[in-house]
GUVEXLO-136895 format. One record per atom (N, C-alpha, C, O, CB): residue in three letters; x, y, z. Coordinates in pm, whole numbers, plus 50000, padded with zeros to 5 digits. Glycine has a CB too. Example, Ala and Ser with C-alpha at 12.3 -4.5 7.8 and 13.67 -1.06 7.14 Angstrom:
2
ala513194943150780 ala512304955050780 ala513204967050780 ala514244966850846 ala511314955350905 ser512854977550708 ser513674989450714 ser512905000350787 ser513415011450804 ser514084994050572 
***
This chain:
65
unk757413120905908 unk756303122806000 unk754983122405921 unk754903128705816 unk756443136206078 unk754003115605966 unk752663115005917 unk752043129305909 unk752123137606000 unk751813105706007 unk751443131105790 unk750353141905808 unk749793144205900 unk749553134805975 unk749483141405749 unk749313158505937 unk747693159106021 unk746763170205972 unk746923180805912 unk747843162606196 unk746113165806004 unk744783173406006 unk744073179806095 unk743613173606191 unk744013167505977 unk743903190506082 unk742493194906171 unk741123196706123 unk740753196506005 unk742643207506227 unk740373198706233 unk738603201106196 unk738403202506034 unk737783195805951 unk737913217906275 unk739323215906030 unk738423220005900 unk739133215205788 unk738693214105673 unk738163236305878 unk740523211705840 unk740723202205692 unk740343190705689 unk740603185005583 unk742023199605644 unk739823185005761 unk739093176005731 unk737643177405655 unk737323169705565 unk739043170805836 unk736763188705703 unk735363190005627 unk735963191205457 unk735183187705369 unk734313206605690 unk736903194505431 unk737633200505301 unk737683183605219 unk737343181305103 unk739603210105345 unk738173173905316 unk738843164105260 unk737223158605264 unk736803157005149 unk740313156405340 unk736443156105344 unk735093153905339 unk734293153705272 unk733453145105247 unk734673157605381 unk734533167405222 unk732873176205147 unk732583180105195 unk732203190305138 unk731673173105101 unk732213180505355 unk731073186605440 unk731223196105517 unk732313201605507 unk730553178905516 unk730443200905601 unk730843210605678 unk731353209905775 unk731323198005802 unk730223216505700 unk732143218505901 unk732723222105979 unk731383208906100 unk731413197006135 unk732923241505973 unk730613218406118 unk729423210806191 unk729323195506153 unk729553187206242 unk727993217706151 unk729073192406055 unk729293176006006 unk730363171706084 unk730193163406173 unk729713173105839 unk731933178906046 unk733003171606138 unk732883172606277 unk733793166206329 unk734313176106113 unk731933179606385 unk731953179906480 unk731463170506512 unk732103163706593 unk731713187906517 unk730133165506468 unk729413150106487 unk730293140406468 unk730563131406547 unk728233146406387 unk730783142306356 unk731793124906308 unk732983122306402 unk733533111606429 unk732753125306126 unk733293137506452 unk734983130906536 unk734463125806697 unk735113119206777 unk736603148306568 unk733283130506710 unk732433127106871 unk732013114406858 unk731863107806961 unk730963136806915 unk731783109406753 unk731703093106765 unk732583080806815 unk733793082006798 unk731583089506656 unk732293073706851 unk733033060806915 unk734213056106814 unk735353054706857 unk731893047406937 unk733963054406715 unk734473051306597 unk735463056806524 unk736263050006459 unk733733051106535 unk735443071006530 unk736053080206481 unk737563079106549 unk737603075506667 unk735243092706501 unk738983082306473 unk740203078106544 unk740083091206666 unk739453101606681 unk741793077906428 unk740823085306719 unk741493091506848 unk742383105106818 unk743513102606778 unk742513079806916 unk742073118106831 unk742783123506845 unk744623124506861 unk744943124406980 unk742153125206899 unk745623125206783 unk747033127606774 unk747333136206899 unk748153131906981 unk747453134606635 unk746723148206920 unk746813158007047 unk745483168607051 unk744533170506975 unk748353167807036 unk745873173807163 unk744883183807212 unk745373199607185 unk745723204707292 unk744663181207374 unk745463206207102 unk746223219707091 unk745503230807162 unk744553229507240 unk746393224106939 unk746003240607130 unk745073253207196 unk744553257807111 unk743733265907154 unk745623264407267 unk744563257206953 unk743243259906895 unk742583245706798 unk742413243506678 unk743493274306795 unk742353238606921 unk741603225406835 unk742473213306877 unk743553213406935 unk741623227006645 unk741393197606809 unk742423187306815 unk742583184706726 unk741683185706643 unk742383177606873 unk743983179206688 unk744683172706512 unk744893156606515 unk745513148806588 unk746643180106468 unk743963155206384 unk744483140506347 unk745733132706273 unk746603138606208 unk743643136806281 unk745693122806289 unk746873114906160 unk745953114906034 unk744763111806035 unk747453094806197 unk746673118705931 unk745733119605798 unk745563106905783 unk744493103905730 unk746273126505660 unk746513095305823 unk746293083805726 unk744973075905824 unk744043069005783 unk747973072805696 unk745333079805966 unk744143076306015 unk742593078906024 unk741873071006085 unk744393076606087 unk742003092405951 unk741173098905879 unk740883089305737 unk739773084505711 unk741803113405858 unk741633088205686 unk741623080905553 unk741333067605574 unk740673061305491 unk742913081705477 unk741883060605713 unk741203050305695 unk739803045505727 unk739083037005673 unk741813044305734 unk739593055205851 unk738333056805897 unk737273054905749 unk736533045805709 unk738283072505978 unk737623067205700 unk736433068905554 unk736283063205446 unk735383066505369 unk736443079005489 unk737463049705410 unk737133039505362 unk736003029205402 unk735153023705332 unk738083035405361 unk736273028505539 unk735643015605575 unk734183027405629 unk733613025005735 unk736713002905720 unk733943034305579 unk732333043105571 unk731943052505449 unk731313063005452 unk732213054305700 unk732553045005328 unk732323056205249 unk731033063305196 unk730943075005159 unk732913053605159 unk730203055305199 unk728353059305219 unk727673070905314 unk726773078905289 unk727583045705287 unk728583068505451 unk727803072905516 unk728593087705584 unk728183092405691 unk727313061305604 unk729383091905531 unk730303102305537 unk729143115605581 unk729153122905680 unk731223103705376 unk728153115005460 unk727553130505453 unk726083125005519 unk725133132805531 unk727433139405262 unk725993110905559 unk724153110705575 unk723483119605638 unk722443124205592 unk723543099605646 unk723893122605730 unk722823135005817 unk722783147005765 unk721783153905746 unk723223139005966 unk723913149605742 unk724173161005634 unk723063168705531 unk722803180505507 unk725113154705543 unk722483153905479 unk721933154005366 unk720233155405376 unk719433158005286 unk722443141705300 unk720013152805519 unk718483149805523 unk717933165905531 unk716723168305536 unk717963138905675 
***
């Protein structure tokens, strides 16, 4: 079975914060949610990973200003 992830392991795998991942997973772009739990939604890690290849620049931009 594939990894998953949630919110905050993702800011972990990120760098960034909790808030950062709230912006990035609300985007169009961002994968699709695996499921909807009752505390949060979880991703496929490998699908996280691929996402942030093909953006590796722009991971922290807002972040940063």
């Amino acid at each position: 079975m594939d990894e998953i992830l949630a919110a905050a392991e993702i800011a972990d795998y990120l760098g960034v914060t909790r808030q950062r991942v709230a912006v990035l997973v609300d985007r169009a772009d961002f994968p699709e949610p695996l499921a909807h739990l009752s505390v949060g939604r979880i991703w496929r890690t490998s699908n996280v990973r691929r996402w942030t290849s093909q953006r590796p620049h722009r991971i922290q931009e807002d972040e940063q200003k």
